[in-house]
C-alpha positions, 0 to 999 in steps of 0.5 A: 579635760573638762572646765572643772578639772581645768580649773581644779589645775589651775588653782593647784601649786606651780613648779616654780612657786608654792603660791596656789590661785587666789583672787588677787591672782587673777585679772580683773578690771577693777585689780587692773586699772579701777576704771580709771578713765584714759585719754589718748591721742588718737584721731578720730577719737569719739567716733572710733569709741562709738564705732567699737561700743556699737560693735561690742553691743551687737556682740553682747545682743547677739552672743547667742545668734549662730550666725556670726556675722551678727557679732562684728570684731572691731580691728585697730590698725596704726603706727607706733605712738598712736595709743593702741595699747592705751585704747586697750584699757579703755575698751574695758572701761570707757566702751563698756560704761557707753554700751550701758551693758551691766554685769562683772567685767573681766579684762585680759591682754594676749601679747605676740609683741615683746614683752617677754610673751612672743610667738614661739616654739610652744604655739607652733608646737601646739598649733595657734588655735589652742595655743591662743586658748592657753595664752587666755588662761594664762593672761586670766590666772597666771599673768605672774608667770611668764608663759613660755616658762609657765607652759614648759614647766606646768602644762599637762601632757594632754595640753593639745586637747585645750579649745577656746570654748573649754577655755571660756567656760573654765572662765565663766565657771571660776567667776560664776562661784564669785558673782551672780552678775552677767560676765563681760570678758574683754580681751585685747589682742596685741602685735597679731601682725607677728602671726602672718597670714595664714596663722592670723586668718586660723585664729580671727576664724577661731575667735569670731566662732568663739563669740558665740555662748549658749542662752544658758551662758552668763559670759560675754566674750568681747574682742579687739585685735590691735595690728602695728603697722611699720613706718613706711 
């Protein structure tokens, strides 16, 4: 399975639709929330912005550095009602206008929490490192769909073999043939606390290995994991 094939699946007709991919189908910032910019109560507010902006910069600088500690991953932790998820939105829009980073930019949100899209039998199934990858292309293509349904009913038989690094590039091939400008992918990590430990060290591995993109690459991969903490 390659990023061209990938994508010649994707756009092709679902089981329980007859609607193939189009543009208005896939998620993109200016589809999602038009730069609109969102205020929300959250203390140290400026300075949380300017700590992610300083983070999402040496991602972008260092996007090609093999050392991947070079591309920090900014963490957000908090009780519910403190605005994690309206901060979500504006990483994609208030951060990126602060980095001053310029090309075409790309919003998604990968949920754990309960929005009709929890942890389930199909990520233990597949294992949380390629079941994450499938949940990207989902949250990028077919965010319509809800992906417990969308994976028992479409998924090809050798869905195993999807990694996050074919799943990038299947992004940055489809947008390539929409825009010549640089690519900046950001995406939000919601509720990862539901993985527990073990699953949530295997993926935030897996993702920090992913921010890294070859010199030839014109994506950016930006991302905000987003941890609930109960009330005590």
């Amino acid at each position: 399975m390659g990023a061209i094939d990938l994508l010649e699946w994707l756009s092709g007709p679902n089981v329980n639709s007859a609607v193939d991919l189009t543009d208005k189908q896939v998620l993109s910032q200016q589809q999602t929330n038009l730069n609109q910019k969102v205020v929300f109560p959250l203390a140290g507010r400026e300075k949380s912005l300017q700590h992610i902006a300083s983070c999402f910069m040496a991602t972008h600088q260092e996007r090609s550095n093999i050392d991947r500690n070079s591309r920090r991953i900014p963490v957000c932790t908090g009780i519910p009602g403190l605005g994690k998820t309206r901060l979500m939105t504006e990483c994609s829009t208030t951060v990126l206008d602060m980095t001053k980073i310029q090309g075409k930019r790309l919003s998604a949100i990968v949920s754990f929490g309960n929005d009709g899209n929890a942890y389930g039998e199909i990520d233990k199934l597949l294992g949380i490192k390629c079941s994450f990858a499938w949940r990207l292309l989902h949250s990028v293509f077919k965010a319509q769909y809800m992906f417990d349904v969308w994976m028992r009913g479409k998924s090809p038989i050798n869905r195993s073999g999807l990694t996050m690094q074919l799943a990038l590039s299947t992004i940055e091939l489809y947008w390539s043939q929409k825009t010549r400008d640089n690519i900046l992918l950001f995406v939000g990590v919601d509720e990862y606390q539901k993985l527990g430990q073990d699953k949530l060290s295997s993926l935030l591995d897996i993702l920090c290995d992913s921010s890294y993109r070859a010199k030839v690459s014109r994506l950016t991969f930006f991302l905000k994991p987003f941890l609930k903490m109960p009330f005590i």
